[in-house]
N, C-alpha and C positions, 0 to 999 in steps of 0.2 A: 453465454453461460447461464443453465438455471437458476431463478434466483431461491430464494430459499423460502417453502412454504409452512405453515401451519403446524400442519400435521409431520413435517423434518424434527420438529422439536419434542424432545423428552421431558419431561416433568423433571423434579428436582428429585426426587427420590430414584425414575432409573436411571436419571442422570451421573448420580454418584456411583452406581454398580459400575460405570462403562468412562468414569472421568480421568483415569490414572490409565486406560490403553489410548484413550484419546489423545490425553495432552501430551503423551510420549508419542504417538505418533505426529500431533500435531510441530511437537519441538522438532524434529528428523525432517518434516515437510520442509518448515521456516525457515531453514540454513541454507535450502538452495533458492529462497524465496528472497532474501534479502540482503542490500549492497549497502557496503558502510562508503560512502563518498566522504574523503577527511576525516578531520575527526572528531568533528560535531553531529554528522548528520549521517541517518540511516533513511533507507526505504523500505518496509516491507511491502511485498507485491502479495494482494490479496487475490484466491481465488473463493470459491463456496464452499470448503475444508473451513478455511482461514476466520471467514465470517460466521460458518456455524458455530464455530468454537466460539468465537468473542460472543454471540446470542446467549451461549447456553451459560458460559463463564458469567455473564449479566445476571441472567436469571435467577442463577445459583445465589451470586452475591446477593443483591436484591430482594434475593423471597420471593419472589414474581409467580405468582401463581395464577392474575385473573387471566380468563386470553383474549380481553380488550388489552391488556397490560403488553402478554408476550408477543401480542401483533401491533403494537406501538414501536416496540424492540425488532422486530424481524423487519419491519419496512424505513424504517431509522438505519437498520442494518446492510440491508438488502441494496444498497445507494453504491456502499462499495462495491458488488461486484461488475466484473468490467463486459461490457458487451460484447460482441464478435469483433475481434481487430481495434480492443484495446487492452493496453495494461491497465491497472488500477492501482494503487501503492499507498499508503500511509507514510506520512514523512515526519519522523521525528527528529526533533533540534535536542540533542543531549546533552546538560549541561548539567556537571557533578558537582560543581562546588556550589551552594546556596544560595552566598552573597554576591556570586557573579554573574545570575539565572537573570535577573532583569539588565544587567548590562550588556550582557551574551545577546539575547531576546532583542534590546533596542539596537544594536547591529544588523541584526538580518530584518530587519524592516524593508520590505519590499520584494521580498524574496520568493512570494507568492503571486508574483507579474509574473505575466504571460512573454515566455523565452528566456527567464533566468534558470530553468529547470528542462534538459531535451536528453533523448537520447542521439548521440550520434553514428551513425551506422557508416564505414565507411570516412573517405576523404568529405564527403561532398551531401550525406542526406543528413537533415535533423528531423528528429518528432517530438514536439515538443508539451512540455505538459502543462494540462489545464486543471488551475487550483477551485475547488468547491469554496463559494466564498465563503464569508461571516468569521473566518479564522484571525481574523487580522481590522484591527479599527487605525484612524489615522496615528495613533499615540501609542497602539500597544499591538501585540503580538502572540500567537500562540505556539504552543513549542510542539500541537498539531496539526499536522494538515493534509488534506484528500487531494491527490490529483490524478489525472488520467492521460494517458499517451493513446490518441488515437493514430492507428494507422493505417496507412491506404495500402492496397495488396502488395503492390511494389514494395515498399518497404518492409513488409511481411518477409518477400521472399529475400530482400537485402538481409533484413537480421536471420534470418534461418539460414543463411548460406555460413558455414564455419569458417572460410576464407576469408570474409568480410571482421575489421576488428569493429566492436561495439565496445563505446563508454557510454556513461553515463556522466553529465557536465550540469555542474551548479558555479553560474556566470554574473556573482549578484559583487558587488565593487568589496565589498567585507569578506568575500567568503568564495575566493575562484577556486573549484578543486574540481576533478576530474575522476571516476575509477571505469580501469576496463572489466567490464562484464565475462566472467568465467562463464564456461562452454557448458557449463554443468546447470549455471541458472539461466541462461540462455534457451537453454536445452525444456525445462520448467516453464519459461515463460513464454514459448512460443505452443507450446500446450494451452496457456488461455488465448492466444491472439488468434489459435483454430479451431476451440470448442464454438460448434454451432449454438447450441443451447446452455 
């Protein structure tokens, strides 16, 4: 998938002309972009939509005007998009009540190992996913985190087949839940595992 250049981004001034069809479009993308696994934990599945907006939404906030600044933001940014024959997702740990944010938080400790997070395609294939570190120290935890599903053609053709049931499985000893995957975002997400560029 392209990643996102220089020149993709708007200044803050046309940015605000064109910020209210974007983020409405952007909201209608995100719904088939993202799976609530239980009822802690969501995934959005980022493509180059997904990441321009978070860039420009930065910029906006920030003031960001120099373009050492907005190319510090585009290549920080740019990490998320997923290459050919993977997904990409952001994983948020939501936890509404306050004072239950650091006890929620030291529960999922470890939940950012590698095979406590796959997709399951099928009886018998897992792809599973790989967390960007620095999210997690031995004693603490963040309620962010990057990971990416790569996968091999096979499995490609596994999840694009609609016969086949896909879930999505978080297998961590605090927190077993499982959701299956709608045909709709299935459907979305096998659009980034085939963009060449």
């Amino acid at each position: 998938m392209r990643k996102i250049q220089f020149e993709d981004i708007k200044n803050i001034l046309e940015y605000e002309k064109i910020r209210d069809a974007f983020r409405n479009r952007l909201i209608a993308l995100k719904k088939d972009r993202r799976i609530q696994v239980g009822d802690l934990i969501s995934f959005l599945f980022e493509n180059r939509d997904t990441v321009l907006f978070q860039i420009q939404e930065m910029i906006r906030a920030e003031r960001i005007v120099e373009d050492a600044k907005i190319q510090e933001e585009i290549d920080v940014y740019n990490t998320l998009i997923p290459d050919k024959g993977e997904l990409s997702a952001t994983m948020f740990i939501e936890i509404d009540e306050m004072k239950k944010i650091k006890e929620e938080l030291d529960r999922m400790m470890g939940i950012d190992e590698e095979g406590t997070v796959y997709f399951k395609i099928g009886e018998h294939e897992n792809v599973p996913g790989f967390f960007e570190a620095g999210h997690s120290k031995e004693d603490k935890i963040s309620a962010v985190h990057y990971v990416r599903f790569r996968f091999t053609p096979e499995q490609i053709e596994k999840f694009k087949n609609e016969e086949e049931e896909v879930f999505l499985v978080i297998d961590h000893p605090n927190y077993r839940q499982k959701k299956e995957v709608s045909l709709e975002v299935r459907r979305e997400l096998v659009k980034d595992l085939l963009k060449e560029e």
